[in-house]
C-alpha positions as CSV (number, residue, x, y, z in Angstrom):
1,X,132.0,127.7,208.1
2,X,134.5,129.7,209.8
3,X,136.8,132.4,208.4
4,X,139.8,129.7,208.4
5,X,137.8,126.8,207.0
6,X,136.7,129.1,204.2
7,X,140.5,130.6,203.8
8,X,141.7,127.2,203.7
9,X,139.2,126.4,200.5
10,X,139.8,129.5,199.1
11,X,143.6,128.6,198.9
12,X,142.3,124.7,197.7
13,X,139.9,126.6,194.9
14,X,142.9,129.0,193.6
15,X,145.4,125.5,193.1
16,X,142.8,124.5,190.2
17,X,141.6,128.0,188.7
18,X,142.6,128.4,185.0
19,X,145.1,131.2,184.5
20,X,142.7,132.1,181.4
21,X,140.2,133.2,184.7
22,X,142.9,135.4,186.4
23,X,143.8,137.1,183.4
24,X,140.1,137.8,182.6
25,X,139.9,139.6,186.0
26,X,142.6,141.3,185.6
27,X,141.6,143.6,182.8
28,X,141.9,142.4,179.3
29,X,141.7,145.0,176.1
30,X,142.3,145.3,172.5
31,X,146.0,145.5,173.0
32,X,146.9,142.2,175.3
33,X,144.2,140.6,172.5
34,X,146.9,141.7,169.7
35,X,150.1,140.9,171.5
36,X,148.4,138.0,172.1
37,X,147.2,136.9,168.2
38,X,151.3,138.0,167.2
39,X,152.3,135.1,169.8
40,X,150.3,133.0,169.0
41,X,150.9,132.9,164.8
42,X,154.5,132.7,166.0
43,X,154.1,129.6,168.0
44,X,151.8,128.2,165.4
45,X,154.8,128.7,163.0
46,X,157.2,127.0,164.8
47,X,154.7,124.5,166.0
48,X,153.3,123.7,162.5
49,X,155.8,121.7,160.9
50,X,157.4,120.3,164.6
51,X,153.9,118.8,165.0
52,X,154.1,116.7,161.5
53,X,157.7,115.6,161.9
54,X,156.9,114.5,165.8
55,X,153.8,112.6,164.8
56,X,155.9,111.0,162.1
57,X,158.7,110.1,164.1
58,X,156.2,108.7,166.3
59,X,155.3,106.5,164.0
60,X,151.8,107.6,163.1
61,X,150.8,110.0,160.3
62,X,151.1,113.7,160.5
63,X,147.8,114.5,160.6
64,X,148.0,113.6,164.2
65,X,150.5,115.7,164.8
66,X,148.3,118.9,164.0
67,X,144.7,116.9,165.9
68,X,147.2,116.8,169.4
69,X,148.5,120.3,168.9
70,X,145.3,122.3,167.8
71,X,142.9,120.3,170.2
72,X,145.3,119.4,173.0
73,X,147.1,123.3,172.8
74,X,143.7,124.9,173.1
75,X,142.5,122.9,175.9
76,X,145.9,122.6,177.7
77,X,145.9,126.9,177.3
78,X,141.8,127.3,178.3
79,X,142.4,125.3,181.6
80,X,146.1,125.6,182.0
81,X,147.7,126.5,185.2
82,X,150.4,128.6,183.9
83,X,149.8,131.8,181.9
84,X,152.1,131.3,178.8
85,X,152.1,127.2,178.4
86,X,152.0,126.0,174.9
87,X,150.6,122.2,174.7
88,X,151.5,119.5,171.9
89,X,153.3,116.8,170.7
90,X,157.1,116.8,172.3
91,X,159.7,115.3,171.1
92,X,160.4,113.4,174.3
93,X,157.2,111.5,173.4
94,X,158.6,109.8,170.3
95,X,160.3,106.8,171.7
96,X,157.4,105.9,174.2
97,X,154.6,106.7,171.2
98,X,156.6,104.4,168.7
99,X,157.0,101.8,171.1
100,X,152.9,102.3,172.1
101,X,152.6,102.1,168.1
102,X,154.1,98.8,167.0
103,X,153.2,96.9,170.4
104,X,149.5,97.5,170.6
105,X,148.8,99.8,167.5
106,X,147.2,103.3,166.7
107,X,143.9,102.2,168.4
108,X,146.0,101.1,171.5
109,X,147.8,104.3,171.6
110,X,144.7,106.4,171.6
111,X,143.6,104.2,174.6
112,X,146.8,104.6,176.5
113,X,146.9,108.9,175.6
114,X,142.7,109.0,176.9
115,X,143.7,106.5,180.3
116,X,146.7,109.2,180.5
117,X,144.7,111.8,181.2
118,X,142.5,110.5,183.5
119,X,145.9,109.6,185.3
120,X,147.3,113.3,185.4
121,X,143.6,114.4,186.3
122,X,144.2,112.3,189.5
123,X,147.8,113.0,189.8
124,X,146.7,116.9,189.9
125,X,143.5,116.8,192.4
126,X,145.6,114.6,194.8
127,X,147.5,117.5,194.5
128,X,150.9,115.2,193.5
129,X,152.5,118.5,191.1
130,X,153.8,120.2,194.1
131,X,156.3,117.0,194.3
132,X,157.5,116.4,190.9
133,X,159.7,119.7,191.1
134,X,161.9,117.6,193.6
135,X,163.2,115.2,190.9
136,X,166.7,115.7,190.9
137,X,168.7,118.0,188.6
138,X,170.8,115.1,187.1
139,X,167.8,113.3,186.6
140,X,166.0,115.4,184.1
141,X,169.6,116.1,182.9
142,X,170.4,112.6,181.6
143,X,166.9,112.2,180.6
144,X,166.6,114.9,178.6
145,X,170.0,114.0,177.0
146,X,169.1,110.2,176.5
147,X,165.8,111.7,174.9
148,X,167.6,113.4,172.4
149,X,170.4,110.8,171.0
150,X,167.3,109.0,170.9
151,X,165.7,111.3,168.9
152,X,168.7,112.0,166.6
153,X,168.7,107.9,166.0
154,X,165.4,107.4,164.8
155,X,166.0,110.2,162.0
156,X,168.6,108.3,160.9
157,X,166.9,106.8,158.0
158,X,165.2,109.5,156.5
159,X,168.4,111.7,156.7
160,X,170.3,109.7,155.0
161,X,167.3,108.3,152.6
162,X,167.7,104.5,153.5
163,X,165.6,101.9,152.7
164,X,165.3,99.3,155.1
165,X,163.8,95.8,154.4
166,X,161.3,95.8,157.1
167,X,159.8,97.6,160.2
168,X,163.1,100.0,161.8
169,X,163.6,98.9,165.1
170,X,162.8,100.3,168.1
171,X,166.1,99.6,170.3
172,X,168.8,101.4,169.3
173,X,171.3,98.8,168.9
174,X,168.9,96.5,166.8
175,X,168.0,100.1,164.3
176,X,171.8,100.8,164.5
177,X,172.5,97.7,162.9
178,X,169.4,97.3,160.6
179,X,170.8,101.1,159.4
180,X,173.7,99.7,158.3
181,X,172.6,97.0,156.8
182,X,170.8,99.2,154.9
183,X,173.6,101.4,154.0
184,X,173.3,100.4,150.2
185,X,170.4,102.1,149.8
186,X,172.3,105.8,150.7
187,X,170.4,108.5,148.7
188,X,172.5,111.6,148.3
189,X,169.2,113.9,147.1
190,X,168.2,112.9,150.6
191,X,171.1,113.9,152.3
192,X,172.0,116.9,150.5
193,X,168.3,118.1,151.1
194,X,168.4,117.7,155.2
195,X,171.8,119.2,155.5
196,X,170.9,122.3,153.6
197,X,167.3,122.5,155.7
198,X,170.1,122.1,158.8
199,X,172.3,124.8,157.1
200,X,169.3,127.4,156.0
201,X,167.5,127.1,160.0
202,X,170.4,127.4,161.4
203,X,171.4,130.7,159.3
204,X,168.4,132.3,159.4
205,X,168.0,131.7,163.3
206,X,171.5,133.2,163.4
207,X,171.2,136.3,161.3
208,X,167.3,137.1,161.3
209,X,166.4,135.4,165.2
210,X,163.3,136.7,164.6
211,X,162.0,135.3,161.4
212,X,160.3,131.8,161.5
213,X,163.2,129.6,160.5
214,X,161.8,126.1,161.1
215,X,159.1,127.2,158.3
216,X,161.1,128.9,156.3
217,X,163.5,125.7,156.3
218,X,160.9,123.6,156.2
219,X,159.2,125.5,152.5
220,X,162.8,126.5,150.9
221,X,163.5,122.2,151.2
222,X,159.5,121.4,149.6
223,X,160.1,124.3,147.2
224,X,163.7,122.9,146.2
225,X,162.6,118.9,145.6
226,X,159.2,120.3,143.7
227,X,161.2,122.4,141.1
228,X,164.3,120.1,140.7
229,X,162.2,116.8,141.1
230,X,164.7,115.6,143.7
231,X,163.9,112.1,144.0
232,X,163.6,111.8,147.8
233,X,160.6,110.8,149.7
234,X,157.7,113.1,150.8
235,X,154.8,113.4,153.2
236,X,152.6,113.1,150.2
237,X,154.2,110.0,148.8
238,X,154.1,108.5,152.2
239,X,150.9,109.3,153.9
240,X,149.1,110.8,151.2
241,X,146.7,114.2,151.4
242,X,146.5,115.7,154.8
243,X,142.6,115.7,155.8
244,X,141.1,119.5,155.9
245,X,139.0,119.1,159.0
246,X,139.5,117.7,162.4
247,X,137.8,114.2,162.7
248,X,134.3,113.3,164.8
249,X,135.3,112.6,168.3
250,X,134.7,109.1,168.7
251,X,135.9,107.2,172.0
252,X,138.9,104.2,171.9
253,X,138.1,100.6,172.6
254,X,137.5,100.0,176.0
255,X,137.5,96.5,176.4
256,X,139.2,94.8,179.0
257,X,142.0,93.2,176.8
258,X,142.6,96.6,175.4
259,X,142.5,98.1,178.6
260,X,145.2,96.0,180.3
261,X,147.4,96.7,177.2
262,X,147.3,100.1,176.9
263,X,147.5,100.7,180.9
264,X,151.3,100.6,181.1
265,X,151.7,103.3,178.6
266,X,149.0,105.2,179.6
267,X,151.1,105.1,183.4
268,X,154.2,106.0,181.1
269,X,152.9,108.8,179.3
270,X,150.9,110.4,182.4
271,X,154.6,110.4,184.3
272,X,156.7,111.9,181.4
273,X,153.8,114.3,180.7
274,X,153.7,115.8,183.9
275,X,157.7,115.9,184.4
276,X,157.7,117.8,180.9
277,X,155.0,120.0,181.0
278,X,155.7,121.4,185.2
279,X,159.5,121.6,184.2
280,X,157.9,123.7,180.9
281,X,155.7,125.8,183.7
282,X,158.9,126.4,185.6
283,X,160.8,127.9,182.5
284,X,158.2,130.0,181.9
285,X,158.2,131.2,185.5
286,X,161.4,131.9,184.9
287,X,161.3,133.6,182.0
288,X,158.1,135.8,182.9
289,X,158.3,136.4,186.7
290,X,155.5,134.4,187.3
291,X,153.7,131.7,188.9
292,X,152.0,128.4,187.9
293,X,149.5,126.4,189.7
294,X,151.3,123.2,189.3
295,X,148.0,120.7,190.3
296,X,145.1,122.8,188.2
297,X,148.4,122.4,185.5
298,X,147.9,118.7,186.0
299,X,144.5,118.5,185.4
300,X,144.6,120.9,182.6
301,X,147.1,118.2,180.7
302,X,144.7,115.5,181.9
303,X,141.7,117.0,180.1
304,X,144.1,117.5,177.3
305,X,145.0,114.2,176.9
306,X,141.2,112.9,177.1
307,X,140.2,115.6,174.2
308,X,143.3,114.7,172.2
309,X,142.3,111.2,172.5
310,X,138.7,111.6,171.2
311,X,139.8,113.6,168.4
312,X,142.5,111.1,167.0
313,X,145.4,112.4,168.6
314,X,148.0,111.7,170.9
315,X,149.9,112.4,174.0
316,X,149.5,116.3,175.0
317,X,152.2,117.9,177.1
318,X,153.7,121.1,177.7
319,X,156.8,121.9,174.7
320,X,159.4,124.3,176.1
321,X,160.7,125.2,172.9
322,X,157.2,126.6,172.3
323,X,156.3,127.8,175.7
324,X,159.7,129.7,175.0
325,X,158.6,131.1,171.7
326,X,155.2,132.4,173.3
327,X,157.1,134.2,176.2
328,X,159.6,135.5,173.5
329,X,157.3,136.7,171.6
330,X,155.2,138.5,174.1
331,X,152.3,136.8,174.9
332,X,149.9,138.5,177.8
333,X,148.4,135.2,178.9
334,X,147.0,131.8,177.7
335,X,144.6,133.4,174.9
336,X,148.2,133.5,173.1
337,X,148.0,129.7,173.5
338,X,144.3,129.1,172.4
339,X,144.7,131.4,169.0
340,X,148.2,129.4,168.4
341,X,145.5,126.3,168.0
342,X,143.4,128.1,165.6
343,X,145.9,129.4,163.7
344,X,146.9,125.9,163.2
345,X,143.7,124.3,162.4
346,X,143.0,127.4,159.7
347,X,146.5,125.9,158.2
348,X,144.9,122.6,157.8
349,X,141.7,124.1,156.4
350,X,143.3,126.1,154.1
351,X,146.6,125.2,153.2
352,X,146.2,121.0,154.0
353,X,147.2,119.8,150.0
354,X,150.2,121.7,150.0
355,X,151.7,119.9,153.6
356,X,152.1,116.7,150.7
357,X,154.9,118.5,149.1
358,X,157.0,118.8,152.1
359,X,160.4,116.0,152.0
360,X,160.9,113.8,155.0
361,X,164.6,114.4,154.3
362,X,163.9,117.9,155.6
363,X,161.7,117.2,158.9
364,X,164.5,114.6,159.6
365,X,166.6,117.9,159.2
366,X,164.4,120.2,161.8
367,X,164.3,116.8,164.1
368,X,167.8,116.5,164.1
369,X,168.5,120.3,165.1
370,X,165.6,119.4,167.8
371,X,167.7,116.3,169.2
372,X,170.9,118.9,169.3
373,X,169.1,121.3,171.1
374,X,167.7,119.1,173.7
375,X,171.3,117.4,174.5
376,X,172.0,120.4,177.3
377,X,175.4,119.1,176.5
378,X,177.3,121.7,179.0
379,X,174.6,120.8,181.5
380,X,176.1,117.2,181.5
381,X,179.4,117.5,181.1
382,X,179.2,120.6,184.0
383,X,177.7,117.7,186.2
384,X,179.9,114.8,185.2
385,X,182.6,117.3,186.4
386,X,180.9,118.1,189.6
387,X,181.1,114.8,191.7
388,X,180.6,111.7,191.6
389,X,177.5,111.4,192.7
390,X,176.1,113.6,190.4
391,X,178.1,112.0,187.2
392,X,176.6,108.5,188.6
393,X,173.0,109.7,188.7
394,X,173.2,111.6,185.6
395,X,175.3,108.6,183.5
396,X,173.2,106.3,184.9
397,X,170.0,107.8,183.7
398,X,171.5,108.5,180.2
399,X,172.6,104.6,179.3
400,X,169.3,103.3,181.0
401,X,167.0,105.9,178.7
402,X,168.9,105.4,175.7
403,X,169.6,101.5,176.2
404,X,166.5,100.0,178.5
405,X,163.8,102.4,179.0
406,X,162.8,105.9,179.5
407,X,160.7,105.0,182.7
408,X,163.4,102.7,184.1
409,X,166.0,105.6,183.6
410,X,164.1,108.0,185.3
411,X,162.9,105.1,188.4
412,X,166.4,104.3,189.0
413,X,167.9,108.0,188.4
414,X,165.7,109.1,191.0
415,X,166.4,106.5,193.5
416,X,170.4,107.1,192.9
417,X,169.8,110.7,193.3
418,X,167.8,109.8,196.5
419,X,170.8,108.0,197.7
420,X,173.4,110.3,197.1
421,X,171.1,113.3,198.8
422,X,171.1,110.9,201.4
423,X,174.9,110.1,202.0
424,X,175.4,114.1,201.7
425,X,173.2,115.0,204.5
426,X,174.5,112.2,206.4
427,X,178.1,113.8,206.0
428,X,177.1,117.2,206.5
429,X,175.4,116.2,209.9
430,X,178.6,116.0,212.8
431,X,178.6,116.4,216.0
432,X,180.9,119.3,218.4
433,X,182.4,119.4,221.7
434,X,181.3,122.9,223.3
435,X,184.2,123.6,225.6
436,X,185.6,126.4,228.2
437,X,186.5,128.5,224.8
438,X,183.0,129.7,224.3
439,X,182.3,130.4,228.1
440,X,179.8,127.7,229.0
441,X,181.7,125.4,229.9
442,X,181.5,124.5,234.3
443,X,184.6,122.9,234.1
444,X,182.9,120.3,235.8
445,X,184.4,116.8,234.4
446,X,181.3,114.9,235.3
447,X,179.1,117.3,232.6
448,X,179.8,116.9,228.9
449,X,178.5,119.5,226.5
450,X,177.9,118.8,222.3
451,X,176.1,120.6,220.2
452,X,174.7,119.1,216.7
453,X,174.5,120.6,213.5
454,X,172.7,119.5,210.4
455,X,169.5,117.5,209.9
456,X,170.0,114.4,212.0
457,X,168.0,111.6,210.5
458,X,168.5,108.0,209.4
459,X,171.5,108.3,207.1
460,X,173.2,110.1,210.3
461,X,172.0,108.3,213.2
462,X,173.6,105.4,213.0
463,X,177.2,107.1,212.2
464,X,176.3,109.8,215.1
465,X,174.6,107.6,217.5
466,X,177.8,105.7,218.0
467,X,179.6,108.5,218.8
468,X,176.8,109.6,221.1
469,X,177.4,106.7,222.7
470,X,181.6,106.8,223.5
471,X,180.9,110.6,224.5
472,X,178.5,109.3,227.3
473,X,180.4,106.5,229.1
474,X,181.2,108.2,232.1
475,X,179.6,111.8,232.5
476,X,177.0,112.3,235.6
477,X,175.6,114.9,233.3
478,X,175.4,115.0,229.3
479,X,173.4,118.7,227.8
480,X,173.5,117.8,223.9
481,X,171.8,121.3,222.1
482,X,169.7,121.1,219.2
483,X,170.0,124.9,218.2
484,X,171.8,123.9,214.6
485,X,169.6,121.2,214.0
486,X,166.7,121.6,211.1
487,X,165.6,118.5,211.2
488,X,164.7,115.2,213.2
489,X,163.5,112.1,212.3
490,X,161.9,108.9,214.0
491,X,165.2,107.3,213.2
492,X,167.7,109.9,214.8
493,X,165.1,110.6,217.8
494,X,165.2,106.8,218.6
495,X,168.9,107.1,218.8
496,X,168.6,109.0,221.6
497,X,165.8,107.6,223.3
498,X,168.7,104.7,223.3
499,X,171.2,106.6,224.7
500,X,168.2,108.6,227.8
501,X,167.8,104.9,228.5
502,X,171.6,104.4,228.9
503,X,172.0,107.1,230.4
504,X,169.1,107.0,233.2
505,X,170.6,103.4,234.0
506,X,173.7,104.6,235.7
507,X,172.2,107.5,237.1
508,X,173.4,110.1,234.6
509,X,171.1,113.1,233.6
510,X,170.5,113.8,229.8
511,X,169.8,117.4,229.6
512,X,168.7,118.5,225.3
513,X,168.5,122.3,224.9
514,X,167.5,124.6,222.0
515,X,164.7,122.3,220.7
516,X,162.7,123.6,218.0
517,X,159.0,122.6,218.5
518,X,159.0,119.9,215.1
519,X,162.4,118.5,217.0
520,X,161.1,117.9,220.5
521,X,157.5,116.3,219.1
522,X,160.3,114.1,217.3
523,X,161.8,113.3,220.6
524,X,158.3,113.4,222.4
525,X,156.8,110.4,220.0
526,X,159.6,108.4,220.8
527,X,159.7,108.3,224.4
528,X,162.4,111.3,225.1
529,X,161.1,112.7,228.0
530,X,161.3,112.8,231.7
531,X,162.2,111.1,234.0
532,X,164.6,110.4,231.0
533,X,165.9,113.5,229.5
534,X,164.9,116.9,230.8
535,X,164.4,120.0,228.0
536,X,166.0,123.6,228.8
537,X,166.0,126.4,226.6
538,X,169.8,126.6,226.3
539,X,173.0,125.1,227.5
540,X,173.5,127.8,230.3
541,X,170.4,126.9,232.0
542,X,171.1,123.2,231.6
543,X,174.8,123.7,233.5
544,X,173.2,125.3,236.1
545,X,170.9,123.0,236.4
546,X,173.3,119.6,236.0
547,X,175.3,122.0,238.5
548,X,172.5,121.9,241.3
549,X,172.0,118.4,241.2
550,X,175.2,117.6,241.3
C-alpha cells in the first residue's frame, strides 16, 4: 500500500474512532476523571426525572425511560463521535413512540427502536452524517416548533387531571376534542400541583441557575401530594413500583409479520434520530470548540438503539438540553456521559420505591416547561419575517408536523426549502455586458463580450440561455468569461453546447475564457469543445484572437 492509499484509510479509520479513544490518548488523570463524575451527576439529575416523564408521555411506563437512558447514554457516550454527547429519550420522540405504541404495541416498538439501529449503523458507514447538516434552517425550525405544541398537547390531560373515557388520541384535533369532552372531570389538586412545579423550576433556574431545578421541582411536588394527600394521580398509582435492576436482554419478535410492521417506524425513528442527535453534536461543537465525527456518531446511535432495544428500552438519540448541561457543567470528554448512566442506574438501585411517590400532575409540569423551551419562538417568527420563502418552508413544516406527520413535515419542508434555494440561485445568477468602460473592449461590432456571475445550473439555464441566445444573433465573434462562475452543471453546460452549435452554423466563433478546471470538464462532457468553442485564459487574449481571425 502506498503512502496515499494508507493516508486515505487513515482519514476513513479516524470518521468511526470513538471520541472516548482520542481522549484516552490524550492524557487522562484524576482531575478530567472528577470534572468528569460532577458532569455527569448533573446530567443524571436533570436526566432522571425527564427520562420518566418522556417514557410516560410515550406512552409506555417509566421504567423505560431510565433502561434507554442508562443503557443507550452509556453506549451512545463509549462509542460516540462527539466528545460531550449525552444519549436518551428526547422529547421529539414522543409523538412517533405513542403512535409506534397503540399501532403495533410495546413489543412492536422494541422491534422498530432494534431495526432503527441497524438503519443509523448503515446510514453512518455509508458515510450519509456528513449530508444531514444540509437540512435547511427553516426545516428543523418548524419541526422543532411542531414538536413541541405537540408536546405541550399530549400533557394536557394530566395538567389539568382529566379523565377521559377511553384511549387519548393521537391526532391533535381528535385529543383536543376528547379533552374537552372530558372537561367535567377538571381536578384543581392537579392543576394547582403542575403550576407550582412550573412556578418552583422556573424560580429556582432563575435565582440559583446552578442548582438542579427539574429535581428539585420534581421532589418539592411528591413531597407536597405525600404530606397533604392531594388527591391527584401518581406514578405509583399508575404503573406501580419501579423495578431495581435493569432487565435480561432478550431479543424482539422477528417474525415476518412483525417485521413488516415495525419497519416504517423503525425508518422513522433512524431519520429523526440522526437529525436530533448530529444537530445535538453541532451545539456542542459550538459550545466547546470542537469537532464531532458525524458518521462514527451514527453508528454509535445505531449500536445504541440495538442495546436499548435488547434491554427493554426505546429510541436512543442525542438530548441537547442534556448535551448542554454536560458542556455547562464541565465535562472533559464522554466518560462524563458514561458515569451520567451509572449514576442513573445506582438511582434505580437504590432509590427505585420512592420514584412511586412522584404526581403525574408534576412531570406534566416539567414536560410542559420542555415543550416552551423547544418552541425557538424568536427563531420562527425572525424567519416568518425574513421572506417568503423562508416563512413558507418553515409554516409549512410546522402545520404538517403538528397536523399530518412528523416525517411528512420534514419530506416536504426539505423539498420546499430545496425549491426556494433553487429559485434564489437562479436569481442571483445574471449575465453582463463587458464594454469599452473597462478597457477590453475592440470596439469591433462583430465581437460581443459577457461575463457570468453566479453558479449557472438548471434553475438558471433556461432563464440565461435565452438571453444567450438574443445576445448572439449577429456577432462574428462571441468571448462569454467564466471568471465569476462557481459552478456548472450538465444542465447550464448543455445550454451552451446549444448556442457553440448555433453559433458554428453561421460561421461565428464562440470564444469561453477564465474557466475553472470543474467548469470546463462541465463544458468538455457535453461536447463544448473545438471546432466549436475555443478556451483562452481571459478575455484579452480572446479579442486578440477573434481580432486575428477576423
Amino acid at each position: 500500500m502506498d503512502e496515499a492509499s494508507r493516508r486515505k484509510a487513515a482519514s476513513f479509520s479516524e470518521q468511526y474512532l470513538p471520541k472516548l479513544v482520542t481522549v484516552l490518548r490524550e492524557g487522562y488523570g484524576p482531575g478530567a476523571l472528577k470534572a468528569d463524575a460532577l458532569a455527569g451527576l448533573t446530567v443524571a439529575i436533570v436526566a432522571l426525572p425527564l427520562s420518566m416523564a418522556i417514557a410516560i408521555a410515550s406512552g409506555v411506563g417509566p421504567e423505560r425511560g431510565l433502561y434507554t437512558a442508562i443503557v443507550g447514554g452509556f453506549l451512545v457516550s463509549l462509542l460516540g463521535g462527539s466528545r460531550f454527547q449525552i444519549g436518551g429519550p428526547a422529547g421529539a420522540f414522543i409523538v412517533l413512540v405513542a403512535a409506534c405504541v397503540a399501532d403495533i404495541g410495546v413489543g412492536g416498538l422494541l422491534l422498530a427502536t432494534f431495526l432503527s439501529g441497524f438503519v443509523l449503523m448503515a446510514a453512518g458507514a455509508l458515510r450519509l452524517g456528513s449530508y444531514i447538516k444540509f437540512i435547511p434552517y427553516p426545516v428543523t425550525v418548524g419541526f422543532t416548533a411542531g414538536i413541541a405544541v405537540i408536546i405541550f398537547a399530549s400533557q394536557i390531560k394530566d395538567l389539568l387531571g382529566l379523565t377521559l373515557g377511553g384511549p387519548e388520541p393521537a391526532e391533535i384535533v381528535h385529543k383536543i376534542e376528547a379533552l374537552w369532552a372530558a372537561r367535567g372531570t377538571f381536578s384543581v389538586a392537579a392543576l394547582a400541583l403542575a403550576a407550582g412545579t412550573i412556578a418552583l423550576i422556573e424560580t429556582v433556574k432563575r435565582w440559583r441557575p446552578r442548582w438542579p431545578s427539574l429535581l428539585i421541582g420534581i421532589v418539592a411536588a411528591s413531597v407536597l401530594a405525600a404530606v397533604m394527600g392531594l388527591p391527584v394521580e401518581t406514578i405509583g398509582s399508575r404503573f406501580g413500583a419501579l423495578p431495581r435492576v435493569l432487565p435480561v436482554p432478550s431479543l424482539p419478535d422477528l417474525s415476518g409479520d412483525a417485521l413488516l410492521a415495525a419497519l416504517p417506524y423503525a425508518a422513522s425513528f433512524a431519520l429523526l434520530g440522526a437529525i436530533e442527535s448530529l444537530l445535538s453534536a453541532v451545539v456542542a461543537d459550538g459550545m466547546s470548540g470542537r469537532q464531532h465525527r458525524s458518521n462514527g456518531e451514527l453508528v454509535a446511535q445505531g449500536v445504541a438503539n440495538i442495546g436499548s432495544a435488547l434491554f427493554g428500552g426505546f429510541c436512543v438519540t442525542g438530548t441537547i438540553a442534556r448535551t448542554a448541561t454536560n458542556v455547562r457543567s464541565g465535562s472533559r470528554g464522554p466518560v462524563s456521559g458514561m458515569l451520567h448512566a451509572l449514576f442513573l442506574l445506582a438511582f434505580m438501585i437504590v432509590a427505585a420505591p420512592l420514584a412511586a411517590y412522584i404526581p403525574l400532575a408534576a412531570l406534566a409540569g416539567l414536560l410542559a416547561i420542555v415543550a416552551w423551551n423547544m418552541a425557538e419562538k424568536e427563531e420562527f417568527a425572525g424567519l416568518v419575517r425574513a421572506s417568503r420563502g423562508d416563512a413558507a418552508v418553515v409554516i409549512v413544516t410546522f402545520l404538517l408536523v403538528v397536523f399530518r406527520d412528523l416525517t411528512e413535515g420534514i419530506v416536504v419542508g426539505f423539498a420546499l426549502g430545496g425549491l426556494v434555494f433553487i429559485h434564489r440561485m437562479s436569481e442571483a445568477a445574471r449575465i453582463e455586458p463587458h464594454g469599452p468602460e473597462a478597457g477590453t473592449e475592440s470596439h469591433d461590432p462583430g465581437v460581443v463580450v459577457y461575463r457570468l456571475h453566479g453558479a449557472f445550473f438548471f434553475g438558471a439555464a433556461a432563464t440565461l440561455g435565452s438571453v444567450l441566445d438574443r445576445i448572439a444573433a449577429r456577432p462574428r465573434a462571441f468571448v462569454v468569461d467564466f471568471t465569476e462562475v462557481p459552478f456548472l452543471d450538465s444542465s447550464g453546460a448543455h445550454s451552451f453546447e446549444t448556442l457553440a452549435h448555433k453559433l458554428h452554423r453561421r460561421g461565428a466563433v464562440l470564444y469561453l475564457t477564465g474557466t475553472s478546471a470543474e467548469v470546463r470538464r462541465a463544458l468538455l462532457a457535453q461536447g463544448v469543445r473545438e471546432p466549436l468553442a475555443r478556451y483562452l485564459p481571459d478575455i484579452d487574449a480572446a479579442l486578440e484572437a477573434a481580432q486575428a481571425t477576423g
